[in-house]
C-alpha positions as a Markdown table, in Angstrom:
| # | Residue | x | y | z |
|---|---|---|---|---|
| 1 | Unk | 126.9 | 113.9 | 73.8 |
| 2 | Unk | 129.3 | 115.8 | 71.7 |
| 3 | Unk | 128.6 | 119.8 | 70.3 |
| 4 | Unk | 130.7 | 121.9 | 68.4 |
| 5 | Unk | 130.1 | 124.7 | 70.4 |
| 6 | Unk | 132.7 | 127.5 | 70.9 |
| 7 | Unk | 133.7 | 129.4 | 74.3 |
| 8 | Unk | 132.6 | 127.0 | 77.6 |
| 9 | Unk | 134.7 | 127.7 | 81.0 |
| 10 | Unk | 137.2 | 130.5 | 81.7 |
| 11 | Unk | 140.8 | 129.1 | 81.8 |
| 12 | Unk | 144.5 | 130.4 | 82.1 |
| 13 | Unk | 146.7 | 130.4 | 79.1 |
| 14 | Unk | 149.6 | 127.3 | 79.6 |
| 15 | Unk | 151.6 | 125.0 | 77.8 |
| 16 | Unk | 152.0 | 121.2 | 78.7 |
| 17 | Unk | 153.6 | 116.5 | 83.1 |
| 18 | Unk | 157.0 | 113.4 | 86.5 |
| 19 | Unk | 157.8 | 110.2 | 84.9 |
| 20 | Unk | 154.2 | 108.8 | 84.5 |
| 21 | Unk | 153.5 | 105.0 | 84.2 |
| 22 | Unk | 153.0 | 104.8 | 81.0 |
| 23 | Unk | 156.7 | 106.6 | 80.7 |
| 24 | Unk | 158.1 | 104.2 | 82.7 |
| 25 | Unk | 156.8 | 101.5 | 80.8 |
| 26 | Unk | 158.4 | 102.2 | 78.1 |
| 27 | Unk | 161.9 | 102.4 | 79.1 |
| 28 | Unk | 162.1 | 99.1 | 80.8 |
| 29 | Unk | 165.3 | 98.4 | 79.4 |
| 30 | Unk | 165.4 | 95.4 | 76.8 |
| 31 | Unk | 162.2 | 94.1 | 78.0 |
| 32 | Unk | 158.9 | 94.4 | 76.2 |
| 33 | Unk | 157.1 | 97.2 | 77.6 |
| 34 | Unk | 154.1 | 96.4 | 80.2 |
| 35 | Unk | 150.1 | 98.2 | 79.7 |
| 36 | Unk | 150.2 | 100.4 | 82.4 |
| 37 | Unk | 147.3 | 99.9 | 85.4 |
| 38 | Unk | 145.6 | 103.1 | 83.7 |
| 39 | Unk | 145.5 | 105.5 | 81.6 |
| 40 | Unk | 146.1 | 108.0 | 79.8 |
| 41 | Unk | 147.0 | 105.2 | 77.0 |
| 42 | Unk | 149.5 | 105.2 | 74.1 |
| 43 | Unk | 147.4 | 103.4 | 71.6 |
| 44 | Unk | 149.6 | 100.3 | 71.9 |
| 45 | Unk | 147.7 | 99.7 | 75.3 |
| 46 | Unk | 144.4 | 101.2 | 74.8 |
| 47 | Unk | 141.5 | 98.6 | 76.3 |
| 48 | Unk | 139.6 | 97.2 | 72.8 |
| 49 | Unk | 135.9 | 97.8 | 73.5 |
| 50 | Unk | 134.8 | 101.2 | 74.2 |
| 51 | Unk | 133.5 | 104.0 | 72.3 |
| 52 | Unk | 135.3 | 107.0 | 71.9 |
| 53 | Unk | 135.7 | 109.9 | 69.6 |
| 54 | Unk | 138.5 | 110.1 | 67.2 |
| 55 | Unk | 140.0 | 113.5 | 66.9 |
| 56 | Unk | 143.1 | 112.5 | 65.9 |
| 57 | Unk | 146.5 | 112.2 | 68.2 |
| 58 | Unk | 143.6 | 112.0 | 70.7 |
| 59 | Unk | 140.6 | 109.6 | 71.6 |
| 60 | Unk | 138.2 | 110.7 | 74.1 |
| 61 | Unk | 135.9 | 107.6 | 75.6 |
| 62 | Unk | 132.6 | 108.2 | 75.9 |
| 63 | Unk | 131.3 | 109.3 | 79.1 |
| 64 | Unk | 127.7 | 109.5 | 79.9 |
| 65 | Unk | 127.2 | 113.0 | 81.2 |
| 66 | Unk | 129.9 | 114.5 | 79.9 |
| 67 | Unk | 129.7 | 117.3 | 77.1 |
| 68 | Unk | 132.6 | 117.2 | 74.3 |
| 69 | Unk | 133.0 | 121.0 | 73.1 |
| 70 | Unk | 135.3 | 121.2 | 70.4 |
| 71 | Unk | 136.7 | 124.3 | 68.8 |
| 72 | Unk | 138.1 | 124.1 | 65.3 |
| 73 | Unk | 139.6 | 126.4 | 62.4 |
| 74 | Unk | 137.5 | 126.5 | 59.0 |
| 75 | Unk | 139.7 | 124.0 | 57.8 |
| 76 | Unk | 139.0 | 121.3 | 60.2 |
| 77 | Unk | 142.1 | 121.6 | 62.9 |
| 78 | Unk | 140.9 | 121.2 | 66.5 |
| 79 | Unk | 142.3 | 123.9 | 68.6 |
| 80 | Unk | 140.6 | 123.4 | 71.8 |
| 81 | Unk | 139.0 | 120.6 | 73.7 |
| 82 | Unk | 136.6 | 121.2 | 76.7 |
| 83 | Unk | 135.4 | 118.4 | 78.8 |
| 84 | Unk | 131.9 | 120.0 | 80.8 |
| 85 | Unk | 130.3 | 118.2 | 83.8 |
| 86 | Unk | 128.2 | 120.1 | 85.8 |
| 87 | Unk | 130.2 | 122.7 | 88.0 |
| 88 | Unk | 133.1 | 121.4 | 86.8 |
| 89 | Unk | 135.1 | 121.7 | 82.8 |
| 90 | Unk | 138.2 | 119.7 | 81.6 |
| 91 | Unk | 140.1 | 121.2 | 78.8 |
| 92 | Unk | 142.8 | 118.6 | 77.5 |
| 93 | Unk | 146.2 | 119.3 | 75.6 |
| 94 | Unk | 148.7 | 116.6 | 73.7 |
| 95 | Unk | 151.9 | 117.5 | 73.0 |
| 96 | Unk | 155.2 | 115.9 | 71.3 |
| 97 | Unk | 157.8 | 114.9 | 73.9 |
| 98 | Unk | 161.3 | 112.9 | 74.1 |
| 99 | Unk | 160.7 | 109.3 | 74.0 |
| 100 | Unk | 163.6 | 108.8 | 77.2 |
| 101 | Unk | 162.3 | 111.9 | 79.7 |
| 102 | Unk | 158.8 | 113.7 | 80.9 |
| 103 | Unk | 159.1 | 117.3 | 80.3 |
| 104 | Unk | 156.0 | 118.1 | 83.3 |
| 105 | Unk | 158.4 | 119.2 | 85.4 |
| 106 | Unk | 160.0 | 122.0 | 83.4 |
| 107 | Unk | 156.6 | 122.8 | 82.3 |
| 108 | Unk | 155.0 | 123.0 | 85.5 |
| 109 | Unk | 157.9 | 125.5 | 86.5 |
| 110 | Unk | 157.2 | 128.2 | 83.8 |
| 111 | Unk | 153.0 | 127.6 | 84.5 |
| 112 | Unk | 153.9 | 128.6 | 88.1 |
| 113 | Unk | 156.5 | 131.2 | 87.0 |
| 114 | Unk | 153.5 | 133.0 | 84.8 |
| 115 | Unk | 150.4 | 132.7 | 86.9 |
| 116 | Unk | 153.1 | 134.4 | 89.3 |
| 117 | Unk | 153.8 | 137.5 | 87.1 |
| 118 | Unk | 150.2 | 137.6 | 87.3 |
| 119 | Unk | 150.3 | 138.2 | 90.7 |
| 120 | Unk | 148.8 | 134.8 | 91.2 |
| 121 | Unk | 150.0 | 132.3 | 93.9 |
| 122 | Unk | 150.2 | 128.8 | 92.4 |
| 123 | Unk | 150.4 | 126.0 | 95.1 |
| 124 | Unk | 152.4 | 122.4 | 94.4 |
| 125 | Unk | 150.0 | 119.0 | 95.4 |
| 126 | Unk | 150.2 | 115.4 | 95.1 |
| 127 | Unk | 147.5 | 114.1 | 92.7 |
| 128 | Unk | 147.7 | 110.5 | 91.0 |
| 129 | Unk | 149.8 | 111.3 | 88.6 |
| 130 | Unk | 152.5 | 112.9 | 90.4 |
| 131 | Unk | 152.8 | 116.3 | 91.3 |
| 132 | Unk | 149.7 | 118.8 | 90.1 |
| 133 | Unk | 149.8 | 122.9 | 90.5 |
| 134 | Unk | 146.5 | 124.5 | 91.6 |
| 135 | Unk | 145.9 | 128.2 | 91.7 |
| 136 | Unk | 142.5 | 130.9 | 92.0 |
| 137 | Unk | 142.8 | 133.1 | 89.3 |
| 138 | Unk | 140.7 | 136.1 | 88.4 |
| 139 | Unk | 138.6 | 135.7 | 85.0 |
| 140 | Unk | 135.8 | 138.2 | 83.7 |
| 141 | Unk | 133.3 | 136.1 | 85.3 |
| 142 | Unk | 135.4 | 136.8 | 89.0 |
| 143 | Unk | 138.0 | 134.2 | 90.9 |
| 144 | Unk | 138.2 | 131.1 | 89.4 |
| 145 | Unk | 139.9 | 128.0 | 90.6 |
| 146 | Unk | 142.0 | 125.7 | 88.2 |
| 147 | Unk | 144.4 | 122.5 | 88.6 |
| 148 | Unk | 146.8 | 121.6 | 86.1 |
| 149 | Unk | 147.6 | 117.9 | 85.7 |
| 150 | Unk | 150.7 | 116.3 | 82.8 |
| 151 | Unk | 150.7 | 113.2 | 82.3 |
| 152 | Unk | 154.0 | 111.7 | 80.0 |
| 153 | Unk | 154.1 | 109.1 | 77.8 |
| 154 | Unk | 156.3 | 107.9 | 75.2 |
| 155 | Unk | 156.9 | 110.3 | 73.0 |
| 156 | Unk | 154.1 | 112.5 | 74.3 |
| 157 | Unk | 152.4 | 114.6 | 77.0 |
| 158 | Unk | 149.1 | 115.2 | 77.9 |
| 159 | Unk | 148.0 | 118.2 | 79.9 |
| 160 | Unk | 144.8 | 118.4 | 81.6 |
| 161 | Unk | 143.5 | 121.5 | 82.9 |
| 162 | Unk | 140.5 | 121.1 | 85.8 |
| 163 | Unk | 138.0 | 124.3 | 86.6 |
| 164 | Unk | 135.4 | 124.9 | 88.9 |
| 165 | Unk | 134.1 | 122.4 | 91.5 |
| 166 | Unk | 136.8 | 119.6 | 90.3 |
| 167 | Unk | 139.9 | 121.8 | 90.3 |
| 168 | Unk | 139.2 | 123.3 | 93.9 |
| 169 | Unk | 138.3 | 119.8 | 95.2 |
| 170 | Unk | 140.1 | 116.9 | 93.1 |
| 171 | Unk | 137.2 | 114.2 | 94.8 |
| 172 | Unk | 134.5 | 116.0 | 93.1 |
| 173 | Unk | 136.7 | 115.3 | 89.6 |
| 174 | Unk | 134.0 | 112.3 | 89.0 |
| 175 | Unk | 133.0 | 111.6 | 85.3 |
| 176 | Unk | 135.7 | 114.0 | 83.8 |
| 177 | Unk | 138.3 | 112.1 | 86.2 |
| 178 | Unk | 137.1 | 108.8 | 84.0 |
| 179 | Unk | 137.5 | 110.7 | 81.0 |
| 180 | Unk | 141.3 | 111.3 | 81.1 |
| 181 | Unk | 141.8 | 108.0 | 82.7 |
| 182 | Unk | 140.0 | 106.4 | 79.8 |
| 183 | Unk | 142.1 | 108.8 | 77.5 |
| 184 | Unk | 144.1 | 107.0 | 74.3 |
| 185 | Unk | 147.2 | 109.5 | 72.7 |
| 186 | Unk | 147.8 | 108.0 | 68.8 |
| 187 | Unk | 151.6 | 109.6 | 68.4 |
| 188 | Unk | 152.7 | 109.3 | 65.1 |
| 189 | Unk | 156.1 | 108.4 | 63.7 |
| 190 | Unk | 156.8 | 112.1 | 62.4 |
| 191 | Unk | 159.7 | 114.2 | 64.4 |
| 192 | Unk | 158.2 | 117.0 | 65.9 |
| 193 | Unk | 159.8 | 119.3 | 68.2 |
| 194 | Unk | 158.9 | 119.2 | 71.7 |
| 195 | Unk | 156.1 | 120.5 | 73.5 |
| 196 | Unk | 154.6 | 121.1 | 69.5 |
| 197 | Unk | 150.9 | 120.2 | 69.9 |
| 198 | Unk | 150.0 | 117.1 | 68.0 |
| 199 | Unk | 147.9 | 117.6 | 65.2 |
| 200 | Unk | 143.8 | 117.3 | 66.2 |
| 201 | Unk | 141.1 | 117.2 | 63.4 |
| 202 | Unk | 137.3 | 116.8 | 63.9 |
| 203 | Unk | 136.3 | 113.4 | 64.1 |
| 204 | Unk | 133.5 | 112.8 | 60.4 |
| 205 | Unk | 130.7 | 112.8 | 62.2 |
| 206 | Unk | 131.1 | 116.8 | 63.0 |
| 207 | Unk | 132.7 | 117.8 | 60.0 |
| 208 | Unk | 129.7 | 116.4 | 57.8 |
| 209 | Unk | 127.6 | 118.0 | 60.1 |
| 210 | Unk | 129.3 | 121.6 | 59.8 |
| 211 | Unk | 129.5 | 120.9 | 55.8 |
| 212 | Unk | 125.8 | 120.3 | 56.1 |
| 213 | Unk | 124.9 | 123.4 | 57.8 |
| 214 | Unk | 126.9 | 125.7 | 56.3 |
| 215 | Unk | 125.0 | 124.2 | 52.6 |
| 216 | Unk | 121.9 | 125.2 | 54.2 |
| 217 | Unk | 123.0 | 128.2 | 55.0 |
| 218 | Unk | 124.5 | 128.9 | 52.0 |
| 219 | Unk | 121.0 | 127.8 | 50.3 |
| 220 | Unk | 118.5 | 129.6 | 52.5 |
| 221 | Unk | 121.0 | 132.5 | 51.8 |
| 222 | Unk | 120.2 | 132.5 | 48.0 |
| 223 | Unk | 116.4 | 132.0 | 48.3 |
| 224 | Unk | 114.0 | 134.6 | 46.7 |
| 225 | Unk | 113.3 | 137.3 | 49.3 |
């Protein structure tokens, strides 16, 4: 199920989503907050029983179907996260955010500002999670369609980002539509400015497979010709 494979789907460079349930929870005043009906899940919340993998701020259940393409650094630090499904790719974003306000809004302006000095023409839509921005963009490969979906929480902000068959028809989101549903953010206590992404690390399973591989390498390289 999961690959460490670099490149995957075509998408638009952005950045980070109206007050979400799991926001709202959290500021009932003076009352202990309530698990939200789904997720994405701050980690107080998250369902006990399911397999996911840990990369850090972020813990992606396991999804029969779906591909997990991670991209990291030589040093271990996730920088990308792609979601594949058929037709249809799911690259996912967490960010710091104020515990008392969502920041989609804002950021869902300056998207829609930039896809516009692209000469794209971003349109507004009502998705579960409030209000989502879906454009066709031109990539390489030709027209593309994409769907941006934020999601707050406390303290945090997910952003999803849908292409292909689910972003130019949200009922076709299927198995990746379980996957950020499913999705558990572990914010930790450390101030960060907003909208800085929260730290992502490869889960031990892939980084002792890369360290494997590049031993091999490394010892196939020194064999006697």
């Amino acid at each position: 199920m999961f690959s460490r494979k670099r490149g995957g789907p075509k998408h638009v460079r952005a950045t980070d989503a109206p007050p979400s349930e799991a926001l709202a929870q959290s500021l009932a005043a003076d009352d202990e907050p309530v698990a939200p009906e789904q997720g994405p899940w701050d980690q107080k919340f998250a369902p006990e029983g399911v397999q996911r993998l840990d990369l850090g701020s972020l813990l992606i259940p396991a999804v029969d179907g779906v591909e997990v393409r991670v991209q990291a650094n030589p040093d271990g630090a996730v920088e990308q996260i792609v979601l594949v499904d058929g037709e249809s790719a799911l690259q996912l974003g967490v960010f710091a955010a104020p515990r008392s306000e969502g920041i989609w809004d804002e950021v869902r302006e300056e998207i829609a500002q930039a896809m516009a000095s692209d000469g794209v023409a971003p349109r507004e839509i009502d998705g579960p999670y409030g209000t989502e921005l879906a454009a066709r963009v031109n990539t390489p490969e030709g027209p593309a369609d994409v769907r941006f979906v934020g999601v707050d929480g406390p303290r945090w902000m997910v952003r999803a980002l849908y292409q292909g068959a689910a972003a130019a028809d949200p009922s076709r989101e299927g198995r990746l539509g379980e996957v950020l549903t499913g999705l558990v953010v572990v914010r930790d206590q450390e101030a960060r400015p907003v909208r800085e992404a929260l730290p992502l690390r490869l889960p031990k399973e892939m980084t002792e497979q890369a360290a494997a591989e590049a031993e091999g390498a490394q010892a196939n390289g020194h064999q006697p010709q």
